[in-house]
C-alpha positions in Angstrom: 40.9 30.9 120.5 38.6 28.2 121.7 40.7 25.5 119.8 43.9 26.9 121.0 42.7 26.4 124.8 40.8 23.1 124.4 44.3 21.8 122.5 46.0 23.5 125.5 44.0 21.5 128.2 44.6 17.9 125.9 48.0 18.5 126.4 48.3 19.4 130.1 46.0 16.0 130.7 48.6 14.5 127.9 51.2 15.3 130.6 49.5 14.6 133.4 48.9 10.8 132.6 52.6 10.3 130.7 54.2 11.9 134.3 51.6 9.6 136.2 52.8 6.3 133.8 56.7 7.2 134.4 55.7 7.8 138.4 54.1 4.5 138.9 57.0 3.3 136.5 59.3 4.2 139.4 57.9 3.6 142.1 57.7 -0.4 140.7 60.9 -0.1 140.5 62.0 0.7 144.0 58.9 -1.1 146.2 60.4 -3.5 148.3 60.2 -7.6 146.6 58.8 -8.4 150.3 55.2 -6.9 149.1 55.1 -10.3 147.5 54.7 -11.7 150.7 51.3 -9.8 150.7 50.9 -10.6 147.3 51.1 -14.2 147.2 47.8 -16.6 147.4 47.7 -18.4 151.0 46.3 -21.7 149.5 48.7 -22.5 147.2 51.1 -25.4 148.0 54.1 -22.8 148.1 54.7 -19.8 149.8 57.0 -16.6 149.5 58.7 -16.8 153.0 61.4 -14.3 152.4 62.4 -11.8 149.8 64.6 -9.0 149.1 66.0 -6.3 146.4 62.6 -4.5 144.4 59.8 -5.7 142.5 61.6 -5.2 139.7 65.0 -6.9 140.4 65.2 -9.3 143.5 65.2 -12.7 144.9 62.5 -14.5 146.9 63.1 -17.8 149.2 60.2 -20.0 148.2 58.8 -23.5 150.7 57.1 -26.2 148.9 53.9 -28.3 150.4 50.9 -27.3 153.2 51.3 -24.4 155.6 51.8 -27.6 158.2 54.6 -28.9 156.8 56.5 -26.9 154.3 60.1 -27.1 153.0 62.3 -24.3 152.2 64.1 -24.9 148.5 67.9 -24.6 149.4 68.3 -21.3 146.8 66.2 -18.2 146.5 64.5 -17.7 143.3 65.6 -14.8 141.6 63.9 -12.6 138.9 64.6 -9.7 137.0 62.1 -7.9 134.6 63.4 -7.2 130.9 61.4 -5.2 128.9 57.5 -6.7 129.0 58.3 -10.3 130.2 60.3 -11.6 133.4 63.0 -13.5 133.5 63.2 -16.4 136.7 66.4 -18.2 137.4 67.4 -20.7 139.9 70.4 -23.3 140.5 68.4 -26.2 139.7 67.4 -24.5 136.1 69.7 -25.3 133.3 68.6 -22.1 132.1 66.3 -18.6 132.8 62.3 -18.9 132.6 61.2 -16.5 130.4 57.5 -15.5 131.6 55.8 -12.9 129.1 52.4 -11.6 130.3 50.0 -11.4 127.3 46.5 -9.4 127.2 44.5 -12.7 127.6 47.1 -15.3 129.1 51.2 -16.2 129.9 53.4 -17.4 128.1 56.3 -19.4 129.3 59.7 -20.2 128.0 60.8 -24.3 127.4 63.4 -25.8 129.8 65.3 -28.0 132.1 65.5 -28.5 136.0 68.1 -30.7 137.6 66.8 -31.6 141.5 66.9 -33.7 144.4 64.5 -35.8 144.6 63.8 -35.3 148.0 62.1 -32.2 147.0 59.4 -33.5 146.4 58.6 -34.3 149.9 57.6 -30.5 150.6 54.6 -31.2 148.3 52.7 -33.3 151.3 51.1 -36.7 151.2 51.9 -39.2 149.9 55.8 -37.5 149.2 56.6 -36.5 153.0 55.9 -40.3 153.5 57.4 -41.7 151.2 60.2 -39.5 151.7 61.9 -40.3 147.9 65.3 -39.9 147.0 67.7 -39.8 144.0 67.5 -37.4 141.0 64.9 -35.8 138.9 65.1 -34.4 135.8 62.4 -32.4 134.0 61.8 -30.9 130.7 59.1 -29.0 129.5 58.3 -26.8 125.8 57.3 -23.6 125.8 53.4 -23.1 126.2 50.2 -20.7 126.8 47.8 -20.2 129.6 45.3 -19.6 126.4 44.2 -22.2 123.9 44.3 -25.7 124.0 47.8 -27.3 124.6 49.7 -28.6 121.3 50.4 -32.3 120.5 53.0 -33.8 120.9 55.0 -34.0 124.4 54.2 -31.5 126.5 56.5 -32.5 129.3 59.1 -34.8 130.5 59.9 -36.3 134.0 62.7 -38.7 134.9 63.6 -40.1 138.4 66.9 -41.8 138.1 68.4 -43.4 141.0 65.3 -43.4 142.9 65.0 -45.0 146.3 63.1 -43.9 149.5 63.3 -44.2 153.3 60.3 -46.9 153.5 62.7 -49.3 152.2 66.4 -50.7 152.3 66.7 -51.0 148.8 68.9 -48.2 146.7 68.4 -47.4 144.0 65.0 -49.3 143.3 65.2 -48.0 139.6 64.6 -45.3 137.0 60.9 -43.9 135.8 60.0 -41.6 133.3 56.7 -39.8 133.7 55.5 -38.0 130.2 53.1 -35.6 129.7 51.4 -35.7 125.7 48.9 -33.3 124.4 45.6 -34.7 123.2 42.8 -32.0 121.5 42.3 -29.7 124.1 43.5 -31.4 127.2 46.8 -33.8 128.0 47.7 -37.5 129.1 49.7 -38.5 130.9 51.8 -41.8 131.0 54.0 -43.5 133.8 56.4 -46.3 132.9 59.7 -47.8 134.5 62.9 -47.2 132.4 64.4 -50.5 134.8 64.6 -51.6 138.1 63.5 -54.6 141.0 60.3 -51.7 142.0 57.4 -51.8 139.0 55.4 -48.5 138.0 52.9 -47.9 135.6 50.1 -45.6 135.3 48.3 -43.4 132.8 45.5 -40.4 133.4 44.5 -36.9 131.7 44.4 -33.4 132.4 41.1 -31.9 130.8 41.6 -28.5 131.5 40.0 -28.6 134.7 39.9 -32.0 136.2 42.9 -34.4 136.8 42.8 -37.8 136.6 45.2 -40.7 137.1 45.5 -44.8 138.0 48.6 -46.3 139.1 50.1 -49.4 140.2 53.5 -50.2 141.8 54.4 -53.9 142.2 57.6 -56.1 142.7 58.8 -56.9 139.1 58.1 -60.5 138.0 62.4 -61.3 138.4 62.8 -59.9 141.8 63.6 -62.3 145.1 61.9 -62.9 147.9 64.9 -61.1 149.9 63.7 -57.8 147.4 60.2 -58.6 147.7 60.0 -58.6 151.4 62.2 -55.3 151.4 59.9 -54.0 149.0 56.7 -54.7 151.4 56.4 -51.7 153.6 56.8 -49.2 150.7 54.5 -50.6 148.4 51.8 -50.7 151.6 52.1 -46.9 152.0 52.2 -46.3 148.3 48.1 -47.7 148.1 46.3 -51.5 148.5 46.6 -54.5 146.8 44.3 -54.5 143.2 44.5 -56.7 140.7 48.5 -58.1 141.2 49.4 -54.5 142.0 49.1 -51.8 144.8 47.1 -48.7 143.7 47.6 -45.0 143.8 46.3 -41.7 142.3 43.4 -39.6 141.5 40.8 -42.7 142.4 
């Protein structure tokens, strides 16, 4: 009698926590997407400004850079859970982002953005200066949050076309910035594809510290005419080292 009663309460509690799991199943599936406006870290460089549909299907209008001076991308970010992993989507993707939370980590899916680069301007200084234009075009593999990254090329960025307010010149030329895997953390390598505006740089990502030296100059064929237009942006990109104006980490 004894058994039959303690198997009795094991399947009452059995209930109890599988109607609990389906309840909070539920209820995730009808709380309003705007909780992730509570949600969301205030000291990131993006924030949630506006989202709609459920926490489990919805859309989210995201804004790029410091609370001071954010930009609001021109399409909401959309999202849609499938099983265990979520699945992001967004005009500029060529593709969904397939994010799959893991017991220790993330794991995220490889793929392609198309943007403006004006974009980049909602990141802060130096962008909102600088005020870039043109195209960008990024690809990136599939990675972890866990372990060290693998070798090989991590990532890919190209700005094609580019130009920028700070001077007349359009476009100044193409540059390609790569991102390589190295043991456990990453380089990373700037170089120009073509163009009258010269940029190079290199750095490393060690996990926790990021580091990078660049240098923008005129190239060694441009004209005075292009060198003179070429002046004001290269002062507000960093000062004049060794035949070339500085920028990055320090």
């Amino acid at each position: 009698m004894r058994r039959v009663l303690a198997l009795l309460r094991r399947a009452r509690i059995g209930t109890a926590v599988l109607a609990l799991a389906v309840a909070l199943a539920a209820a995730l599936a009808v709380l309003p997407a705007r909780w992730l406006l509570r949600l969301a870290p205030s000291d990131l460089p993006l924030a949630i400004v506006d989202a709609s549909g459920t926490l489990w299907h919805g859309s989210a209008w995201i804004a790029l850079g410091s609370p001071e001076a954010r930009r609001m991308l021109t399409e909401p970010v959309q999202w849609r859970w499938r099983g265990l992993s979520v699945e992001l989507s967004h005009p500029w993707l060529r593709g969904p982002i397939i994010l799959a939370p893991r017991w220790n980590g993330l794991s995220v899916s490889g793929q392609q953005a198309l943007l403006p680069a004006a974009a980049l301007a909602g990141l802060g200084t130096p962008w909102n200066t600088v005020a870039p234009g043109g195209q960008l075009e990024l690809r990136w593999q599939a990675f972890s949050t866990t372990g060290p990254p693998p070798r090989g090329t991590l990532a890919e960025a190209s700005w094609r076309g580019a130009s920028s307010a700070l001077s007349p010149l359009a476009p100044m030329g193409d540059y390609r910035l790569r991102v390589e895997g190295a043991g456990r953390g990453a380089r990373i390598l700037l170089s120009t594809d073509k163009g009258v505006l010269r940029l190079d740089g290199q750095g490393e990502w060690t996990g926790r510290r990021l580091t990078f030296n660049g240098r923008a100059r005129a190239a060694d064929d441009a004209t005075d005419t292009q060198r003179a237009a070429l002046s004001g942006l290269l002062n507000a990109i960093g000062p004049l080292r060794d035949g070339g104006h500085a920028f990055g980490t320090g």
